[in-house]
N, C-alpha and C positions, 0 to 999 in steps of 0.2 A: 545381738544381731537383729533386725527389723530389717523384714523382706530380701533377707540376701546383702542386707548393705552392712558391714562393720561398721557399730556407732563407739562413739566416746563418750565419756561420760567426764562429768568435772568434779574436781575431788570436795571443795565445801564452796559456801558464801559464809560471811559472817552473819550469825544469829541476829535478830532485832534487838536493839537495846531497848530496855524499858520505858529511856527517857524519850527515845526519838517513836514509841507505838504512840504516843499523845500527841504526834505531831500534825494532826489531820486540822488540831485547831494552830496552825501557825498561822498568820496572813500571808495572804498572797504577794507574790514578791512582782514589786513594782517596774513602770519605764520596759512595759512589754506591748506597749497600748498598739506599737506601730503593727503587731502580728496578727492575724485573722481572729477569731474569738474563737472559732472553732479549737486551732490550736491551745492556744493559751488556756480555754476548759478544759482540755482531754489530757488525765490524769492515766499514769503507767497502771497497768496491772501488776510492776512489779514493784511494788510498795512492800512486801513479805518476804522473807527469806526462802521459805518453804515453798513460795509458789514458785518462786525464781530456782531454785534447787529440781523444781520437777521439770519444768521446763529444760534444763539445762541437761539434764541429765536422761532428755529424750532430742535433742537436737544439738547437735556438732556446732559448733563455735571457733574453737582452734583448728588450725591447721593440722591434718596430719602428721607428726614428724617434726613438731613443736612442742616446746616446752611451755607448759600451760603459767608457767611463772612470769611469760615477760607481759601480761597482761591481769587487772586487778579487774573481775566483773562484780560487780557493788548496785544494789538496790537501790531505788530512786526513793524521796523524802517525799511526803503525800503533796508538798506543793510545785515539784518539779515539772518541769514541763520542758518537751525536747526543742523549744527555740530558746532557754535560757543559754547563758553563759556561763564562764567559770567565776564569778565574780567572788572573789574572798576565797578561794579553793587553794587547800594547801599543794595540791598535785595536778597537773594538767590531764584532760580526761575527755571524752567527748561521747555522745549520747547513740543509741544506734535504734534503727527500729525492730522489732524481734522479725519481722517480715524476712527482711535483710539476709538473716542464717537460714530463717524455717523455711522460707520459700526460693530463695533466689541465691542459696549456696554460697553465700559471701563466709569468706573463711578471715580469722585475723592468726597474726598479722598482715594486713593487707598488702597485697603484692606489689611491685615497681610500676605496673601497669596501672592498678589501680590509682595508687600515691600519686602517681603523673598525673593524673587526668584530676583526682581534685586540686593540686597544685596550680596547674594550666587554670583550672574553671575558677581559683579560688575560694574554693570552700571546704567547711566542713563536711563529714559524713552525711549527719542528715541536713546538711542546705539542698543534696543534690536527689530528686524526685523518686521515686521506688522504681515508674517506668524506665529511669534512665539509668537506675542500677539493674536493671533488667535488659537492657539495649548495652549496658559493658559487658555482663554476663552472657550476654547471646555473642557480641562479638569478639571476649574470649575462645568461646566456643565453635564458633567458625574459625580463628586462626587455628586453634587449635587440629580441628580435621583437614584442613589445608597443610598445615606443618608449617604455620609459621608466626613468630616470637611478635604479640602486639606491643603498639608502642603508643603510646597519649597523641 
């Protein structure tokens, strides 16, 4: 418990394999030229299993009252970068920023609310702005104290 709040904690990640810790010298993976540079530089902090593990196991990710199995959270490869794609991915996945849970309470699986609105916008998780998953989260939160069910 921290500050009165009931936390969860998440049971493992899997360990780094030895062949993917050498991975820092892969090359950069190409046909991303159209994305800011800033992007396509800024490399995850969660390249570690351990880092990822502590993280995790000081900030809520699942939903209360969810089974932490219908979702795989998996460490990023040191050349990953949150505007790539799934390209050659044996399982469909998409990338999120830790912001997202630590700050602005975003819980998975993401609600009918949420799903609607990137559906409508067409995009993925992170195409859509942190201000504007801050502006669903506020206007959650207003129907919320109104009592009433949002909708995309």
């Amino acid at each position: 418990m921290v500050s009165g709040i009931p936390m969860e904690t998440v049971r493992e990640v899997r360990e780094d394999p030895p062949e993917e810790l050498a991975e820092s010298n892969w090359p950069t993976k190409g046909g991303y030229g159209w994305t800011g540079a800033d992007v396509r530089n800024q490399s995850s902090l969660f390249r570690w299993s351990r880092l990822l593990n502590s993280w995790l196991n000081c900030t809520p990710v699942i939903s209360k009252g969810v089974s932490g199995d219908i979702v795989s959270l998996e460490r990023v490869s040191a050349i990953d970068r949150v505007c790539h794609g799934q390209e050659r991915a044996t399982e469909k996945f998409f990338y999120m920023y830790m912001c997202h849970f630590s700050q602005l309470h975003v819980r998975l699986p993401l609600d009918g609310f949420t799903m609607g609105v990137l559906r409508a916008l067409n995009v993925a998780p992170t195409q859509l702005h942190s201000n504007s998953w801050a502006y669903l989260q506020a206007f959650r939160i207003l129907c919320q104290s109104l009592y009433l069910e949002p909708s995309p």
